[in-house]
N, C-alpha and C positions, 0 to 999 in steps of 0.2 A: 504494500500500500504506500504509496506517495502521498503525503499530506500535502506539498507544496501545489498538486496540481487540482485537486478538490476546490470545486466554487462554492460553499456552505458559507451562507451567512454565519457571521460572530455575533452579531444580538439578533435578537426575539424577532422573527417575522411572522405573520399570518399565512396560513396554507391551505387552501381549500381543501377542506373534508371530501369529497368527492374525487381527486386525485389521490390522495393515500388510502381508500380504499379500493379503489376501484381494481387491483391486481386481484384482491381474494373477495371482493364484495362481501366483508367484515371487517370493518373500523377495527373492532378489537385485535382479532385475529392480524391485521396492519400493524397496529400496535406492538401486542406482541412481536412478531419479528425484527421488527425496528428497535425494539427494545432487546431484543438479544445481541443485535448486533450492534450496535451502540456498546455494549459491555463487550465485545469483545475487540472491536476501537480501540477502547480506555485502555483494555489491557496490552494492547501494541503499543498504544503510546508512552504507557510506564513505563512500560517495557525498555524503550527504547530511550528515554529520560533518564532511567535508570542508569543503562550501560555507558552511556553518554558523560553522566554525571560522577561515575564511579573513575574515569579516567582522571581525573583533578584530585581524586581519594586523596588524601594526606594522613599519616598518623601519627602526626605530634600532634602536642597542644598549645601550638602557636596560635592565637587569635588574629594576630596582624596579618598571617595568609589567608584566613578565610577572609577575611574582608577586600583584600587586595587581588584576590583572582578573577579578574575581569573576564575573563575568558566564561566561565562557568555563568557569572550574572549573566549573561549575553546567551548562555545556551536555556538558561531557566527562561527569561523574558520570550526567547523564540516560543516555547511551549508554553508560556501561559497569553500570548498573541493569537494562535489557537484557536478556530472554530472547535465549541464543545463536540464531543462525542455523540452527542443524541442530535447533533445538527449534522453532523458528517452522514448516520443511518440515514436520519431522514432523506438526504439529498442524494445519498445513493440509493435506497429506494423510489424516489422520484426518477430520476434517472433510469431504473431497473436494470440495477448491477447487483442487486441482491439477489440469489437464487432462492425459494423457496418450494416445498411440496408436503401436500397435504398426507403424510402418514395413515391416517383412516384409511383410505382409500388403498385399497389392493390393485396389483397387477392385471388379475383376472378383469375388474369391475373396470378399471380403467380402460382396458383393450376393447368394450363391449359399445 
């Protein structure tokens, strides 16, 4: 996933109800998905804040370097610039780059 290339608003926009449903004609069942994958966003992007952020690790306990590591301020400020997670699903299910399928439904029934 590239965050850089993702068009997701960063505040609050209005989205017509009728677009986010309209893949599975159930809001909810919209919802849900979009809400899985929003959590699993979040978790790339810790992810990757993480590994990012572990590179500047220091193990003393000088305070004059945490403050003085510009580099690190500058990679935290990228990630909290940041379209949320629940904005990135959204727009990639608008988009429909989200894969989903209805589990209920069997092979058999589906072919019929």
């Amino acid at each position: 996933m590239n965050i850089k290339e993702l068009d997701a608003p960063v505040s609050t926009t209005t989205i017509d109800k009728n677009l986010v449903d309209a893949p599975t004609d159930n809001i909810y069942e919209a919802i849900s998905i979009i809400a899985k994958r929003a959590t699993q966003i979040n978790t790339e992007i810790k992810r990757e804040l993480t590994d990012k952020l572990d590179e500047f690790a220091t193990f003393n306990d000088s305070l004059e370097e945490i403050f003085e590591n510009k580099e690190q301020i500058e990679v935290s400020k990228f990630y909290e610039r940041l379209p949320k997670a629940h904005a990135l699903a959204v727009q990639e299910w608008l988009e429909d780059r989200i894969y989903s399928r209805d589990t209920s439904i069997t092979e058999e029934e589906s072919n019929d």
